[in-house]
Every structure is written in C-alpha cells, then in structure tokens.
C-alpha positions in Angstrom: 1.1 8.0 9.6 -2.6 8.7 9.2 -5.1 5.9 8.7 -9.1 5.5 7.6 -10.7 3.6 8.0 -14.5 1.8 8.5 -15.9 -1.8 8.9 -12.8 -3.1 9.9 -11.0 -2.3 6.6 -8.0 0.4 6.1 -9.6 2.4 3.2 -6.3 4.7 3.4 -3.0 5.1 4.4 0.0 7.5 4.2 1.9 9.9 5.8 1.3 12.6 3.3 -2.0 14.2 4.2 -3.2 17.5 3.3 -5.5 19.2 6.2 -8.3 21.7 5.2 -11.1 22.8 7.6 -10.6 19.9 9.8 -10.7 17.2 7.0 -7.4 14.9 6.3 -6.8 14.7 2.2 -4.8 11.6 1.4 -3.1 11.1 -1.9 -5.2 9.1 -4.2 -2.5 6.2 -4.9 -3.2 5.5 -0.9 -6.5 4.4 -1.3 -7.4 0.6 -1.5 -9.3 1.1 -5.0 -10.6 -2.3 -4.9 -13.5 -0.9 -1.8 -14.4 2.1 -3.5 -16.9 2.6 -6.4 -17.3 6.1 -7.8 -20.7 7.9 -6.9 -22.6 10.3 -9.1 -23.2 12.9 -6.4 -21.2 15.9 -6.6 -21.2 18.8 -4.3 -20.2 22.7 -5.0 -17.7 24.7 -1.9 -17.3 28.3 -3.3 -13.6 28.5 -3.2 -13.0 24.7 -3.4 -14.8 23.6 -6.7 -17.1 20.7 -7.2 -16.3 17.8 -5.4 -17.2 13.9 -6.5 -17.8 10.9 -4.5 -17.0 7.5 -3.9 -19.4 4.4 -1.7 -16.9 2.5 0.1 -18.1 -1.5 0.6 -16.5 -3.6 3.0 -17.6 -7.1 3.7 -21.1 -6.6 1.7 -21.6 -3.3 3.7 -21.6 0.1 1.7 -21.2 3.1 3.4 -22.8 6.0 0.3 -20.8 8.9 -0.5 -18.4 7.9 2.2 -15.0 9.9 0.4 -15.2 12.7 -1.8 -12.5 14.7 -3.8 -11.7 17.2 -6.2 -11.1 16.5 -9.5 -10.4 19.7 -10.8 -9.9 22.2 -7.6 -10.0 26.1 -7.8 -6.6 27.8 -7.4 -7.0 28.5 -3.6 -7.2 24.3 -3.2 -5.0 22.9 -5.8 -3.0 21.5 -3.1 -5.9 18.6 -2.4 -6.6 18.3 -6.1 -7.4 14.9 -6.5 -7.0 13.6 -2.9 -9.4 12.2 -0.5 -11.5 12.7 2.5 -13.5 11.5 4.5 -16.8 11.3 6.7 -19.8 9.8 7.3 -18.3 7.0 10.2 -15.0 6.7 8.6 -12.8 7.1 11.2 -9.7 8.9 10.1 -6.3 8.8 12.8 -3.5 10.2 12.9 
C-alpha cells in the first residue's frame, strides 16, 4: 500500500500506483479532495503533456503546487492520465 502524505495528513492512499521516472501516480479517487485546491500553474514534459497542479492545505498550512497530474496525457503516458504525484516535502511510502 503506498501512502502521501505531509503536515500530518494522508493526502493519498492505495495500492494501485503507477511509477514513472521515480514519481508514484495514484489514482485520483485516492486523494482526500477536501485538502487540495486546483492551481493555475501548468507545466509542459515533451512526451508527457501538460501537467496541472493542485496546493494541498492541512491545518491552515499550504504547501503550493504540491501534486500535479495530467489531464490529458500524450500516448506514451496514458497510463497516469489523470493520476497524482507528488513533491515538494510530501513524503510519499510505500
């Protein structure tokens, strides 16, 4: 079963993860919605597609741009279409 989490809070948790250059994708429905708030900053990986963000906020605390996913993935990544990663202190266990 993996886990993320940060500030004490499980953000995420399943045991149908998705690894891709080191990064664990989690299905979206695993997420705990109610700590994440969608970003506006997008990034762009060549053979991934653009990826969108979410702030995760835990007790008052918000840690920016803390998950990001892909919407709409190129064919070489359609199998983490939609899930989410992690970084930025979110510690993610497996």
């Amino acid at each position: 079963m993996a886990k993320a989490t940060w500030n004490g809070a499980v953000l995420a948790e399943s045991d149908d993860v998705v690894t891709v250059e080191g990064n664990l994708y989690f299905p979206s429905g695993s997420i705990e919605r109610g700590l994440f708030s969608e970003s506006d900053h997008t990034s762009v990986c060549p053979w991934k597609g653009t990826a969108r963000y979410y702030h995760v906020t835990v007790d008052g605390k918000t840690n920016e741009n803390a998950a990001w996913y892909y919407p709409e993935a190129k064919a070489a990544a359609k199998n983490i279409e939609g899930r989410v990663a992690f970084w930025k202190g979110v510690a993610v266990d497996l």
